[in-house]
KEKOL-538985 format. One record per residue (C-alpha): residue in one letter; chain; x, y, z. Coordinates in nm, 2 decimals. Example, Ala and Ser with C-alpha at 12.3 -4.5 7.8 and 13.67 -1.06 7.14 Angstrom:
ATOM,res,chain,px,py,pz
ATOM,A,A,1.23,-0.45,0.78;
ATOM,S,A,1.37,-0.11,0.71;
//
This chain:
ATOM,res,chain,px,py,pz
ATOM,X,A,11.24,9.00,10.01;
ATOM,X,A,11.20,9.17,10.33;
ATOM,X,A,10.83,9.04,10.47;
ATOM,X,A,10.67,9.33,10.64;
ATOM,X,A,10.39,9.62,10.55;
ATOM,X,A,10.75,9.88,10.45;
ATOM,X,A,10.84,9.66,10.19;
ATOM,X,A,10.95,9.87,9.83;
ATOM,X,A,10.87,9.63,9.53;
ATOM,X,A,11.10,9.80,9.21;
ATOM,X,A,10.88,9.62,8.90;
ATOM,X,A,11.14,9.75,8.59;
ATOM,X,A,11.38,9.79,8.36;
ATOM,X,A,11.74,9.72,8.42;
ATOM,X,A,11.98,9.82,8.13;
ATOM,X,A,12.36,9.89,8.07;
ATOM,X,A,12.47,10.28,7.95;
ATOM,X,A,12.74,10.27,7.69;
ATOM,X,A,12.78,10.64,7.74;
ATOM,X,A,13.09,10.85,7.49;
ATOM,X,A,13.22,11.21,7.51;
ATOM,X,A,13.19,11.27,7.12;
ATOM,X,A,13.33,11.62,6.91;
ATOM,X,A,12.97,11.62,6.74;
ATOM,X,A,12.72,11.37,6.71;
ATOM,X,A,12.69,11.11,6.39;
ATOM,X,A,12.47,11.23,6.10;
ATOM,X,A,12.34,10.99,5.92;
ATOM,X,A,12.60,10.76,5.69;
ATOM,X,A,12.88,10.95,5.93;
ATOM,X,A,13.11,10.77,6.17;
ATOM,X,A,13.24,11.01,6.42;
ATOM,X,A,13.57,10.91,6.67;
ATOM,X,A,13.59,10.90,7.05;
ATOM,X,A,13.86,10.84,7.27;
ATOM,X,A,13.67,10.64,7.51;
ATOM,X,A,13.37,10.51,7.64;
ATOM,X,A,13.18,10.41,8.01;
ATOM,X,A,12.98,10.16,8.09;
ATOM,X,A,12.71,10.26,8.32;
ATOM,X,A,12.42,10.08,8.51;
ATOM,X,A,12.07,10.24,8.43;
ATOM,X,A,11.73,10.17,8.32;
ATOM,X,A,11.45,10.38,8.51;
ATOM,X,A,11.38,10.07,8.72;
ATOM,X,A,11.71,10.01,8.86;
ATOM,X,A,11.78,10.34,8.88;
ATOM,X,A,11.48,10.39,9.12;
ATOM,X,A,11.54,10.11,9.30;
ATOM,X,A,11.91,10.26,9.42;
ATOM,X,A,11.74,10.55,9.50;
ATOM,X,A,11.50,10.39,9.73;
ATOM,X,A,11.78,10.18,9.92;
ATOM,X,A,12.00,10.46,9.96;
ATOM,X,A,11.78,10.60,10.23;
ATOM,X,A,11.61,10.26,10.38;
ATOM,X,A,11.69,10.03,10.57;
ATOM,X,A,11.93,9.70,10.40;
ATOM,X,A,11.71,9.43,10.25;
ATOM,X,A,11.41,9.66,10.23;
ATOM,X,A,11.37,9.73,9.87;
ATOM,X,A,11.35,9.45,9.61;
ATOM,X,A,11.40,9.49,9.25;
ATOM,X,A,11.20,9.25,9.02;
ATOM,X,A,11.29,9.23,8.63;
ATOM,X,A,11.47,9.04,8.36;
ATOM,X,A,11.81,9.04,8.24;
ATOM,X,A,12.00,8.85,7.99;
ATOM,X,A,12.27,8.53,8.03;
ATOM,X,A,12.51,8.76,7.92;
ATOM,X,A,12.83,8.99,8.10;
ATOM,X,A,12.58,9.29,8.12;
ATOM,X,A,12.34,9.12,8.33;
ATOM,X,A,12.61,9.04,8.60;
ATOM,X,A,12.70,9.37,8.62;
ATOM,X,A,12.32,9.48,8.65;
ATOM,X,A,12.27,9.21,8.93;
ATOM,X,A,12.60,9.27,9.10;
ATOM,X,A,12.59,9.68,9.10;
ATOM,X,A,12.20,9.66,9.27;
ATOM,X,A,12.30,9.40,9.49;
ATOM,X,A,12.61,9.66,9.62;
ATOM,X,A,12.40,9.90,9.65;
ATOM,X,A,12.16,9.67,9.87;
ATOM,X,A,11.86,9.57,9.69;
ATOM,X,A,11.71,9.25,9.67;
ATOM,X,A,11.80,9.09,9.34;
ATOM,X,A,11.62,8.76,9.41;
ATOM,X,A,11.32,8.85,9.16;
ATOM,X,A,11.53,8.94,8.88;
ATOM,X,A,11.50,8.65,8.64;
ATOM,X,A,11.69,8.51,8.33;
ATOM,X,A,11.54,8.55,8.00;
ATOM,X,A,11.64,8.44,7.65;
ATOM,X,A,11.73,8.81,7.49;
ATOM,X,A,12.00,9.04,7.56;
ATOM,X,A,12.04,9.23,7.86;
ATOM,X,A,11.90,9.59,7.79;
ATOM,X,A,12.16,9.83,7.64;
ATOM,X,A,12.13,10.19,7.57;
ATOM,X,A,12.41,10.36,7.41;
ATOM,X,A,12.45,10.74,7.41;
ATOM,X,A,12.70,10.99,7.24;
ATOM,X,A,12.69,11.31,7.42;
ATOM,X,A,12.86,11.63,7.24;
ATOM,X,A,13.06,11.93,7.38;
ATOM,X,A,12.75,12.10,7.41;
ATOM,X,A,12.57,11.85,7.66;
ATOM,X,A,12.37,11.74,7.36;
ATOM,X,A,12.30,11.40,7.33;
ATOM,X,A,12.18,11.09,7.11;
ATOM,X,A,12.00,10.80,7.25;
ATOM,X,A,11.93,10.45,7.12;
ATOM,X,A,11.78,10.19,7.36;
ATOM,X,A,11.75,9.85,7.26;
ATOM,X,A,11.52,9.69,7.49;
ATOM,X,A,11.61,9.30,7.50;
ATOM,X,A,11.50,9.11,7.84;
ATOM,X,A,11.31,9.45,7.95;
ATOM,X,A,11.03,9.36,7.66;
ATOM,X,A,11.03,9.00,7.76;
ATOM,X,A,10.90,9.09,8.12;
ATOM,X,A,10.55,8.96,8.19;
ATOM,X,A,10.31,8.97,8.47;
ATOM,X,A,10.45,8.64,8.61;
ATOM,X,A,10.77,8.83,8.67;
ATOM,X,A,10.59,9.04,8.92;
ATOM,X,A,10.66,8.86,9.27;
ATOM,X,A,10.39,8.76,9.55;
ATOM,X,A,10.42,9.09,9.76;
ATOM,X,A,10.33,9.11,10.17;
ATOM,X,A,10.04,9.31,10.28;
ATOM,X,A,10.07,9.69,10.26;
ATOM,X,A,10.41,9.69,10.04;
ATOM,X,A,10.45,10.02,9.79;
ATOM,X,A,10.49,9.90,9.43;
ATOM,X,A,10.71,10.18,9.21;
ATOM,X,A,10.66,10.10,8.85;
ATOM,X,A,10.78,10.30,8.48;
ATOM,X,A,10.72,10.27,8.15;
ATOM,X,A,10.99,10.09,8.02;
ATOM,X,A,10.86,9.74,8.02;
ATOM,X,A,10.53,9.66,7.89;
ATOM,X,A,10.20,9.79,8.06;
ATOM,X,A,10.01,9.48,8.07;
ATOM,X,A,10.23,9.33,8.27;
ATOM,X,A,10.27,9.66,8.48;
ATOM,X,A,9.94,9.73,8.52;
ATOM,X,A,9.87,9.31,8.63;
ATOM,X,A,10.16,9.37,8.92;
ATOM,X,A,9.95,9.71,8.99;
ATOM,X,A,9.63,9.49,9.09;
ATOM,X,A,9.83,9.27,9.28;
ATOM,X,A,9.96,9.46,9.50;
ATOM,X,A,9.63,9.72,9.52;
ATOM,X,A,9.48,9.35,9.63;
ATOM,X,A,9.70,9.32,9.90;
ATOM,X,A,9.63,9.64,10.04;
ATOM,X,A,9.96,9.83,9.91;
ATOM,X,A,10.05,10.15,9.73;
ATOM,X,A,10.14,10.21,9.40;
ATOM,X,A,10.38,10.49,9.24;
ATOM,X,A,10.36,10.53,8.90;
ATOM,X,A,10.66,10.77,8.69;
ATOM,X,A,10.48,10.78,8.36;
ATOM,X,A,10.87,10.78,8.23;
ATOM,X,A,10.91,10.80,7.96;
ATOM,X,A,10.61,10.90,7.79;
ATOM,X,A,10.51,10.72,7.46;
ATOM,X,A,10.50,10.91,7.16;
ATOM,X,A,10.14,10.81,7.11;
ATOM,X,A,9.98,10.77,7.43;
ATOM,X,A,9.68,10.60,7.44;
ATOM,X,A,9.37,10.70,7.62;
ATOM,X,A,9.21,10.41,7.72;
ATOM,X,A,9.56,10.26,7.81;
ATOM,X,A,9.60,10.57,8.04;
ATOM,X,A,9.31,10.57,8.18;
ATOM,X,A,9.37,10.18,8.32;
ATOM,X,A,9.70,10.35,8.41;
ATOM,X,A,9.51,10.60,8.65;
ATOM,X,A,9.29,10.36,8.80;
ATOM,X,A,9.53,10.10,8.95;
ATOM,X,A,9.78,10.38,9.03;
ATOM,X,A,9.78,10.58,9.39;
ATOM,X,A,10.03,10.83,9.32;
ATOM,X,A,10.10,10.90,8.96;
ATOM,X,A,10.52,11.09,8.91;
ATOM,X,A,10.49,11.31,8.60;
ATOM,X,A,10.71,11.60,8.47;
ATOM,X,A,10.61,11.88,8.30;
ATOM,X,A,10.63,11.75,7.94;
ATOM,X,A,10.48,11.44,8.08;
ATOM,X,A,10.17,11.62,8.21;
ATOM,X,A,10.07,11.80,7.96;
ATOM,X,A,10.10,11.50,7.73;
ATOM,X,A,9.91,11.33,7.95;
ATOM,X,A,9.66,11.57,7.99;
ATOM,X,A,9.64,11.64,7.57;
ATOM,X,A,9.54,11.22,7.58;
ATOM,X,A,9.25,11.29,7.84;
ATOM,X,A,9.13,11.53,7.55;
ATOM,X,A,9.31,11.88,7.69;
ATOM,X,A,9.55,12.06,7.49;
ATOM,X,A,9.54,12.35,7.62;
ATOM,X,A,9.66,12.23,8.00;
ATOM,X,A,9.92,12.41,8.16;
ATOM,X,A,10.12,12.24,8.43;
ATOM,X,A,9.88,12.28,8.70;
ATOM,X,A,9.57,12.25,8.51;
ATOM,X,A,9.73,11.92,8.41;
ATOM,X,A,9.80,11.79,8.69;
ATOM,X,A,9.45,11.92,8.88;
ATOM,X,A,9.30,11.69,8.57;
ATOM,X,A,9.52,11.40,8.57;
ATOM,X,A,9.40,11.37,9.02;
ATOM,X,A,9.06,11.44,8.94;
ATOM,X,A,9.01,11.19,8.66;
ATOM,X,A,9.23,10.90,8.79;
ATOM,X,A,9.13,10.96,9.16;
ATOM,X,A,9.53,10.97,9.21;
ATOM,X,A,9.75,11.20,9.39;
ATOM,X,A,9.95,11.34,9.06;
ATOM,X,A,10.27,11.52,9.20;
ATOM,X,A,10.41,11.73,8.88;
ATOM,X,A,10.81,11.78,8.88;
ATOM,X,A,10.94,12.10,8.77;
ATOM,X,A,11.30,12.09,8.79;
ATOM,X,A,11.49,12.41,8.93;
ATOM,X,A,11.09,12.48,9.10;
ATOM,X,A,11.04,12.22,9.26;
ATOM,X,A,10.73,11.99,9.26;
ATOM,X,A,10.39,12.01,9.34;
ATOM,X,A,10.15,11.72,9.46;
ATOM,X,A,9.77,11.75,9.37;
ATOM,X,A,9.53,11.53,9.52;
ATOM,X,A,9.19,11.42,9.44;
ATOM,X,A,8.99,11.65,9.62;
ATOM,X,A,9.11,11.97,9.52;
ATOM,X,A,9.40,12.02,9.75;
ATOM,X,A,9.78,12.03,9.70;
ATOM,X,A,10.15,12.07,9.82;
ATOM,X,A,10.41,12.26,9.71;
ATOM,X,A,10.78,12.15,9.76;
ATOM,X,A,11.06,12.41,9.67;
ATOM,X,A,11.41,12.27,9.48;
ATOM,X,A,11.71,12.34,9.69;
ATOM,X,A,11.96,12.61,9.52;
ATOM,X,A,12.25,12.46,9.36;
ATOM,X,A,12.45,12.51,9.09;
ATOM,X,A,12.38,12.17,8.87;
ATOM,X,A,12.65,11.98,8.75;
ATOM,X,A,12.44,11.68,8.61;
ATOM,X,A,12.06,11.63,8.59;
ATOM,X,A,12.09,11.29,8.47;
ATOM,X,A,11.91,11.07,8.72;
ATOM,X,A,11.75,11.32,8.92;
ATOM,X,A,11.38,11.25,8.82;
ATOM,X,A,11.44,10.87,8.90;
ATOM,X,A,11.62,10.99,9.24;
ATOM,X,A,11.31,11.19,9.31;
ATOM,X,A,11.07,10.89,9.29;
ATOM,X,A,11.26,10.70,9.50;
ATOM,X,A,11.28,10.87,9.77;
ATOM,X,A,10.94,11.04,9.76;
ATOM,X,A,10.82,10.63,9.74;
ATOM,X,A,11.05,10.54,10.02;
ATOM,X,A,10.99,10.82,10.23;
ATOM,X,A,10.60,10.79,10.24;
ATOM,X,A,10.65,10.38,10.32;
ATOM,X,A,10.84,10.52,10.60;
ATOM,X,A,10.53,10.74,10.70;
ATOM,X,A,10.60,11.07,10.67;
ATOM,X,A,10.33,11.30,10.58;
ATOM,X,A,10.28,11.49,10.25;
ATOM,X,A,10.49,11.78,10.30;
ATOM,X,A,10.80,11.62,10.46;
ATOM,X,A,10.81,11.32,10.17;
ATOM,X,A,10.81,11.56,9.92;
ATOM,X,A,11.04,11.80,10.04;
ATOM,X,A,11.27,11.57,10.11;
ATOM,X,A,11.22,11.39,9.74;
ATOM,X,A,11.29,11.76,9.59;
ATOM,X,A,11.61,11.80,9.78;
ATOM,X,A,11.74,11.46,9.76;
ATOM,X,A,11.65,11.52,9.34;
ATOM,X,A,11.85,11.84,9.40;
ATOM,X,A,12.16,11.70,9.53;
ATOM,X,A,12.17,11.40,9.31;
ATOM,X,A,12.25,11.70,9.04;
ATOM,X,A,12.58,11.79,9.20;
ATOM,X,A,12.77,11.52,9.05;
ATOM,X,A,12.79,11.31,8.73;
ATOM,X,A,12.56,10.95,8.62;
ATOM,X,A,12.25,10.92,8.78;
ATOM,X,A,12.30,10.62,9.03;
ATOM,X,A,12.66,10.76,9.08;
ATOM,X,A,12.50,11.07,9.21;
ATOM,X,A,12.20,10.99,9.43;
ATOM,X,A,12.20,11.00,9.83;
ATOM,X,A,12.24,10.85,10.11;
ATOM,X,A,12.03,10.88,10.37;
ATOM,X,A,12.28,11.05,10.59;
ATOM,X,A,12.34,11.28,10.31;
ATOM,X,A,12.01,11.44,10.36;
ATOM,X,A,12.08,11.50,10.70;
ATOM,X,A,12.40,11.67,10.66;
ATOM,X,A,12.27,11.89,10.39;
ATOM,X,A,12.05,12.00,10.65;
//
């Protein structure tokens, strides 16, 4: 890993996308026909990690994990290490690699199942020793306790941490959130994952920007809300915020573009840009990352951004 204060720590899930163009999707007892199939790289964490090296410098982000002894995890390790991140953390464990495999219809419909393997093994020992100052991004697709033990590590060490509460459990738990919020600096959430949120902290009735005033204001976080098509907005602790507008396309794909979007929003602000610029450019690099199909297939370079003015 790169040793200096820019350094971008990926703590995460790595899987492989079995991904089928189906008629209609299975019902239960049904087996339904497809002419094909891809295999795909994915798993928020890797995901995020490409993002982040696609505008940084080589050897600057490092992505720490598990993967199984299996074909998968090659391709895992050999499709991060293309795209230039540091694979030296990822380690070995006894399960499978982490699979998800999903049938999407003619409608754009689609039918997930994840199996987790190595991704639930991860532990807090996984988490490598990070240099002074690094920013930490972190999910929710390997366990919190060992999530939230890398989160005090590097908060130790005087770093930042970027939290995508992604994806959201179906029964979030308060006093888990609320450790959540305390070793986070910057908390990623999307509409639905606000308001979730904010229904934990014990209101229901939160809109988007009620939420994410609440979610700053009780976790002492900057919570910057994704909206999609309008953009995102960052809300900080003490009462002030940041609005960012989506560029106007014409999407083709949205997979990916939430993980694009915390990647370079965590990537940008290690670079030190200010508020406004980091988020703008997170919102449009989120925006052109919906222009093409996949999500890691999609997100941009660096020089990208710059040509898309």
């Amino acid at each position: 890993m790169a040793q200096s204060s820019d350094t971008i720590l990926v703590f995460g899930s790595l899987n492989v996308d079995l991904v089928t163009q189906v008629r209609s999707i299975a019902r239960p007892g049904e087996t339904v026909l497809a002419a094909s199939y891809e295999t795909l790289c994915g798993g928020k964490g890797a995901n995020q990690a490409v993002a982040a090296a696609r505008v940084s410098a080589p050897g600057r982000v490092a992505m720490a994990g598990r993967v199984g002894a299996d074909g998968f995890g090659r391709i895992c390790l050999d499709n991060l290490a293309a795209n230039g991140v540091d694979i030296g953390h990822v380690m070995q464990a006894a399960e499978p690699t982490g699979c998800a495999f999903i049938s999407v219809d003619a409608r754009g419909e689609n039918a997930i199942t994840v199996a987790s393997g190595a991704n639930a093994a991860v532990s807090a020992a996984d988490a490598p020793l990070a240099p002074t100052g690094a920013t930490l991004i972190l999910q929710m697709e390997v366990p919190l306790a060992a999530s939230l033990a890398a989160a005090r590590q590097i908060r130790e060490a005087g770093g930042r941490v970027v939290w995508n509460l992604a994806p959201v459990p179906h029964e979030l738990d308060r006093e888990a959130l609320r450790l959540l919020l305390a070793a986070a600096d910057i908390l990623v959430v999307n509409e639905h994952e606000a308001v979730a949120a904010a229904t934990c902290l014990g209101n229901p009735e939160a809109g988007l920007e009620a939420a994410g005033s609440l979610l700053a204001t009780t976790g002492h976080v900057t919570c910057v809300v994704t909206a999609g098509a309008k953009g995102a907005i960052a809300f900080h602790p003490d009462g002030s915020r940041i609005d960012a507008a989506a560029a106007a396309i014409e999407p083709v794909d949205t997979t990916g573009a939430g993980d694009t979007f915390v990647g370079i929003l965590a990537a940008s602000l290690a670079d030190g840009m200010d508020w406004p610029a980091a988020l703008a450019r997170a919102c449009k690099g989120a925006s052109l990352a919906c222009l093409a199909h996949g999500a890691q297939t999609s997100m941009p370079t660096a020089d990208a951004l710059l040509q898309r003015g």
